[in-house]
N, C-alpha and C positions, 0 to 999 in steps of 0.2 A: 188753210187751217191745218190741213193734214201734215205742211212741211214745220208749221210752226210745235206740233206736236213731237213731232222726229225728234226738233232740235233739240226741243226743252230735254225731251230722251236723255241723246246726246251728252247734256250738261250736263244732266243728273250721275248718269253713267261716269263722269269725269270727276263730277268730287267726291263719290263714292272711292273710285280708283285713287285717288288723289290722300286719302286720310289716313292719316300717321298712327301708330300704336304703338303704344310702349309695354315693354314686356319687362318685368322685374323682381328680382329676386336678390336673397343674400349672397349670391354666389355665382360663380358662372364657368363653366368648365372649360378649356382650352386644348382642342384636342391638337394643337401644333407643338404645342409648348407639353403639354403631359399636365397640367397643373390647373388650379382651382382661383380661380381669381375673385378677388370680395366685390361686392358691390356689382352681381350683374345687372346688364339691362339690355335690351335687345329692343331698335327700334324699327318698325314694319310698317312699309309704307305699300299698300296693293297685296300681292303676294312676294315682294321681295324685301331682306333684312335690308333694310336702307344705313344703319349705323350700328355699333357693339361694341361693349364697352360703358367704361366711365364718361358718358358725352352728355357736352350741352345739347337739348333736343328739340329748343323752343317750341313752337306751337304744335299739342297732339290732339287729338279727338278720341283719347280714350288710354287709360291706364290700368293695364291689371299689374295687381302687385302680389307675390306669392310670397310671400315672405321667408321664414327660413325655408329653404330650396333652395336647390340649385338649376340653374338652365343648361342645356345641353341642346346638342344639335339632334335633331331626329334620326332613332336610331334606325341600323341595317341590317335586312338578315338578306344574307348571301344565298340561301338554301332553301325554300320552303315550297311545300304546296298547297294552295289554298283550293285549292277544287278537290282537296282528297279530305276524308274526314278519319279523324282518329276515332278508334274503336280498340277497347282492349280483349275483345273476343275478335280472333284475327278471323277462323273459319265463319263467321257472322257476318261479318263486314264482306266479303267476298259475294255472299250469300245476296247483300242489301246493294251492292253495285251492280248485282246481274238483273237486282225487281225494280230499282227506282231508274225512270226515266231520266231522260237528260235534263228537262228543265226542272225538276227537281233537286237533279245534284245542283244544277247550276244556280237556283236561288240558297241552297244550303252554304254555297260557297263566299255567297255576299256576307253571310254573318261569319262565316270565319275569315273573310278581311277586315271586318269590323272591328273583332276582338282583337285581331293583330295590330289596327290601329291605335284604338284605343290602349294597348300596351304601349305604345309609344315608336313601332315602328313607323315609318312614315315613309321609307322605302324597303322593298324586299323585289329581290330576283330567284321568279317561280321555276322551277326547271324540273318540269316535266309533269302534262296534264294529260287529259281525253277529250277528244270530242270537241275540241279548242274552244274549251269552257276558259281557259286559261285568258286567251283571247278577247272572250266575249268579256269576261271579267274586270279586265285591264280598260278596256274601250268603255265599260259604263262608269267603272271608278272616273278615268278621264275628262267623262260627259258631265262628271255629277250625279251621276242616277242614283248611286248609293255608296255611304262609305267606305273608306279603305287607302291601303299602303299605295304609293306609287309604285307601276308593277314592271317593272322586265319578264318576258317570258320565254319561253323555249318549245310551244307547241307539244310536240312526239319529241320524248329521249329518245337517243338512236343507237341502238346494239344489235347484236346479234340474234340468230332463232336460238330459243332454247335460251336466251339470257336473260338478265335482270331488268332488260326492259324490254323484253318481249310479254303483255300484258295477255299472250294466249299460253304463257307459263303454266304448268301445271293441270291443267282441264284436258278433259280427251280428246284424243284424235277427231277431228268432222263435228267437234261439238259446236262452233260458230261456221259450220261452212266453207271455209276457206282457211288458209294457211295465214300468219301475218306479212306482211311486207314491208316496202319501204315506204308506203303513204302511213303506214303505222309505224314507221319508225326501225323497221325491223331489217337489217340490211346484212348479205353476203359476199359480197366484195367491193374495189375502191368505185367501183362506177353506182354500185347502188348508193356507197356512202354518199358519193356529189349526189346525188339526186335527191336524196334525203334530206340535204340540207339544204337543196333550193326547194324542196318542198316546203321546208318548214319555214323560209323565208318568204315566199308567196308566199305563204298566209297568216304573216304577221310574226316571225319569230324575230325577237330582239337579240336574243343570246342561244346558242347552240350547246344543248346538251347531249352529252353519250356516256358509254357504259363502256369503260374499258376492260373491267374486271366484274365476278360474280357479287354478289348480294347476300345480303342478311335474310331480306322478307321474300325473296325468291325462290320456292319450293325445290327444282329441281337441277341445281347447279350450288359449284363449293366459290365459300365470299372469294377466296384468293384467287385463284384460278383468271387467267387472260382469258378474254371472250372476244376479243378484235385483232388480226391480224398488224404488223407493223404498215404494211400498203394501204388498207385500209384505214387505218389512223392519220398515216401521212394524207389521205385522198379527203376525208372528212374535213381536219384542221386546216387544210388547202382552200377548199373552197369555202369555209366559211371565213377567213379571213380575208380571201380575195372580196367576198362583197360585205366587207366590215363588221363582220361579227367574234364577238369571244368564243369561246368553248371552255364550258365546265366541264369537268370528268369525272364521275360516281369511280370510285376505285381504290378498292381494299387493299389488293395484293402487290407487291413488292417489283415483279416484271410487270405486270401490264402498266404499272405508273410509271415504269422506265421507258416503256414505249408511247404515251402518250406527252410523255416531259419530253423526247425526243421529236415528234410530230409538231410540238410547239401549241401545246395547249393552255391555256392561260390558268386555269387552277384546280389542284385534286380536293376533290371532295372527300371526305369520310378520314383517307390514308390510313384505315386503321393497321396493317401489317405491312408498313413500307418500312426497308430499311437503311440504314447511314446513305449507303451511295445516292437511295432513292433520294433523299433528302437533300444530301448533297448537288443533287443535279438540282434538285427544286430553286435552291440557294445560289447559284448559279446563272440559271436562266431567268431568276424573277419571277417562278409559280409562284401565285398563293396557294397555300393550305386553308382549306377550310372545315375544320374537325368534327365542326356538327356532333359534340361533348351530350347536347340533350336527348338524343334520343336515346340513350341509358335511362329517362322519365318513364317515355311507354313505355320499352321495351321488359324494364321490371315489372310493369303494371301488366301487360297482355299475357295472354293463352294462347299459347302457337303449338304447333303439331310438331311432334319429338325432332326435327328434321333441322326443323327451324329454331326451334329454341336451342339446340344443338349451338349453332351459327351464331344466335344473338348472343348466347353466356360467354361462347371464345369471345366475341368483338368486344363486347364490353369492356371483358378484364386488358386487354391492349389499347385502350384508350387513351389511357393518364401516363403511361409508360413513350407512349406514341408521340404525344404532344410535347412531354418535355423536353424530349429527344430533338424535334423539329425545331425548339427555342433553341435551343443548345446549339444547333447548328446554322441559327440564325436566318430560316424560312419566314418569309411574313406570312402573318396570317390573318384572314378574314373573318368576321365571326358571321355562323352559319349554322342553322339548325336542325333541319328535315322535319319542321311542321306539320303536324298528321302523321307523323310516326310516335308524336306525343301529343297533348293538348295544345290548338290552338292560341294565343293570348297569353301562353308562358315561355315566348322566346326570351325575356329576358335572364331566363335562367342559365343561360348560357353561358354570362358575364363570370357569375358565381363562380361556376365550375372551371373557367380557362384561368380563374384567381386561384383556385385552389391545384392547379398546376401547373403552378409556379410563375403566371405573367404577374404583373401588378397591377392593380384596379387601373390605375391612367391607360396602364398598357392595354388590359381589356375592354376599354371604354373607345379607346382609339379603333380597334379593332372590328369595334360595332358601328365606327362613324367614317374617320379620314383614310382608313386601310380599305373598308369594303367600299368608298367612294369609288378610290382607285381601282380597285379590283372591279365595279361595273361600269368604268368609262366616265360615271359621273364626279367626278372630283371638283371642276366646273363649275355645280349647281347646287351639290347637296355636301354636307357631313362635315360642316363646319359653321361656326356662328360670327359668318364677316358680310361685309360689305357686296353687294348684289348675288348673294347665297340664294336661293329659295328659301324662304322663309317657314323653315320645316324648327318647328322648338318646340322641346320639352321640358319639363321640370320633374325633379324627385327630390321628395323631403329629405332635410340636412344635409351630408356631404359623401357623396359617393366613394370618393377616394378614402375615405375614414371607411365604410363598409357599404361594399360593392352591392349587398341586396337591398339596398335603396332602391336600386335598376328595376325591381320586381313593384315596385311600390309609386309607382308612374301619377303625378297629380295633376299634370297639364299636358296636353297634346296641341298643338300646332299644327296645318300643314297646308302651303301656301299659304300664308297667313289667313286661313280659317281656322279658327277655335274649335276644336271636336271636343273637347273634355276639358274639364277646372271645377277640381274638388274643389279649390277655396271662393269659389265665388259667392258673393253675400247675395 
């Protein structure tokens, strides 16, 4: 009796896995081609696009039809952190991370991968958390436990003492007892850097992040300024490529991005004060640039201490000057946010702004799919609408390439072929 129960299981589990979906709209975006194709339809069989395109589809077990929309692949944000909460009182926020316990931050953290999904991300690579809530985060998204982006992570950023991701920045001397180190990420030469990053690979790091240069939100060090040695960088990008991992780079300043393009790191984050050469090398060796354009959202919205705000008014105004400059010289770029340095759920504001600096909607749309594919290793699996894709889709009313803040205006979410959101459902 008990094996004949198994079977039946079994079965069921099979034509469950087994049932086709057809996903449909007026439109379908292309992000190989740049262009917008009529009549999409996206067919989803388990959690993989099984067909795409104008096809005969015969037999489905289910049709959602969006009408005018467009379908698009599940977008990617390159940059984010979902275990960090935006707050526009910055001295507050400091304040609330030192009273709230960990499993607090760590259920807060579930709803802000929530709202990132339901924006329509459906992947995002996290770089840089505490407490490897980051971790835990990723593993229950996984599980199912609760929604959210499919996550790459990065554990502990890895910089120097006194830098931008040293998280005992700022606070007094013996105030937590101890000094940071390299189990925190916090490292002083090339031997602590390898250590650092097999640290952070025993315990689940996907992708390696570090801090080549100073910070915006970082109290007591200037954004441009190197914080890592050339040895150091070279010993970092070392070994995490010898056990298969990227490296992203937080880095403003113009030398320290020259020393990390050197080291062989796979892409600068922020680059707000890199210049030609900088650039030049990026174009070169195949960095992406990831410009992370939104946090100009919070950063106008918050209250920071004369120091700081100091920091965030220069980075800003080099932003839009910064980026066109990298087009111009022909740097791919990835699109990328820093999440929690503004509201969660509005990365897609991103698009707007890399449109209004001079890419063109396909071009920023690509950048949010088949560029930041490439740029996290998954090109393979995600950021395109073909044949044994993961079945990660989105749709946004009328046509994007006509005006890019559609991308804001998300009506369907998809990811492995489960449905999380469909405004138009009757």
């Amino acid at each position: 009796m008990k094996l004949r129960i198994v079977s039946l299981l079994v079965a069921c589990a099979g034509v469950l896995a087994a049932q086709r979906v057809v996903v449909r709209a007026a439109r379908m975006f292309d992000p190989a081609s740049g262009k917008v194709v009529e009549h999409g339809m996206v067919v989803v069989t388990g959690d993989r696009i099984e067909l795409a395109g104008l096809v005969a589809v015969g037999d489905v077990s289910r049709v959602i039809d969006l009408g005018d929309a467009t379908l698009l692949p599940g977008f990617i944000d390159a940059h984010t952190h979902l275990t960090f909460d935006y707050n526009p009182d910055y001295n507050g926020q400091e304040l609330l991370d030192l009273r709230r316990n960990i499993p607090e931050q760590a259920i807060r953290a579930t709803a802000n991968a929530r709202k990132t999904l339901l924006a329509g991300f459906t992947t995002v690579r996290d770089v840089g958390s505490s407490h490897f809530m980051d971790v835990g985060l990723r593993n229950a998204i996984n599980a199912g436990i609760v929604p959210g982006p499919r996550m790459l992570v990065s554990v502990h950023a890895i910089g120097s003492t006194g830098g931008h991701c040293d998280e005992g920045d700022g606070f007094r001397y013996g105030l937590f007892n101890r000094e940071s180190g390299p189990e925190d990420g916090v490292i002083n030469s090339p031997d602590q850097a390898r250590y650092a990053v097999r640290f952070n690979i025993k315990y689940g790091a996907d992708v390696i992040k570090t801090c080549a240069s100073g910070g915006v939100l970082s109290p007591t060090d200037d954004v441009d300024v190197p914080q890592l040695s050339q040895a150091e960088l070279d010993a970092l990008v070392d070994e995490a490529h010898s056990q298969r991992r990227k490296v992203a780079t937080h880095c403003h300043g113009a030398e320290a991005a020259k020393r990390a393009i050197r080291a062989g790191v796979n892409s600068i984050e922020h680059g707000t004060f890199l210049d030609d050469e900088a650039f030049q090398m990026m174009h070169d060796r195949g960095v992406f640039l990831v410009p992370t354009l939104a946090t100009r959202i919070g950063l106008a919205q918050s209250t920071f201490p004369p120091a700081v705000r100091a920091k965030a008014d220069r980075a800003v105004k080099q932003q839009d000057a910064m980026l066109r400059r990298a087009l111009a010289l022909g740097v791919k770029v990835a699109l990328g946010t820093d999440a929690a340095v503004y509201p969660h759920g509005e990365n897609a504001a991103e698009f707007g702004l890399m449109v209004a600096d001079g890419m063109t909607p396909a071009q920023a749309l690509m950048a949010g799919t088949t560029s930041a594919a490439e740029l996290l290793g998954l090109a393979d699996k995600v950021g395109a609408l073909k044949p044994g894709m993961l079945a990660d889709v989105v749709a946004v009313p009328g046509n994007p390439l006509d005006d890019i803040g559609a991308t804001r205006k998300v009506i369907f979410v998809m990811k492995e072929g489960v449905v999380y959101r469909n405004d138009r459902a009757k």
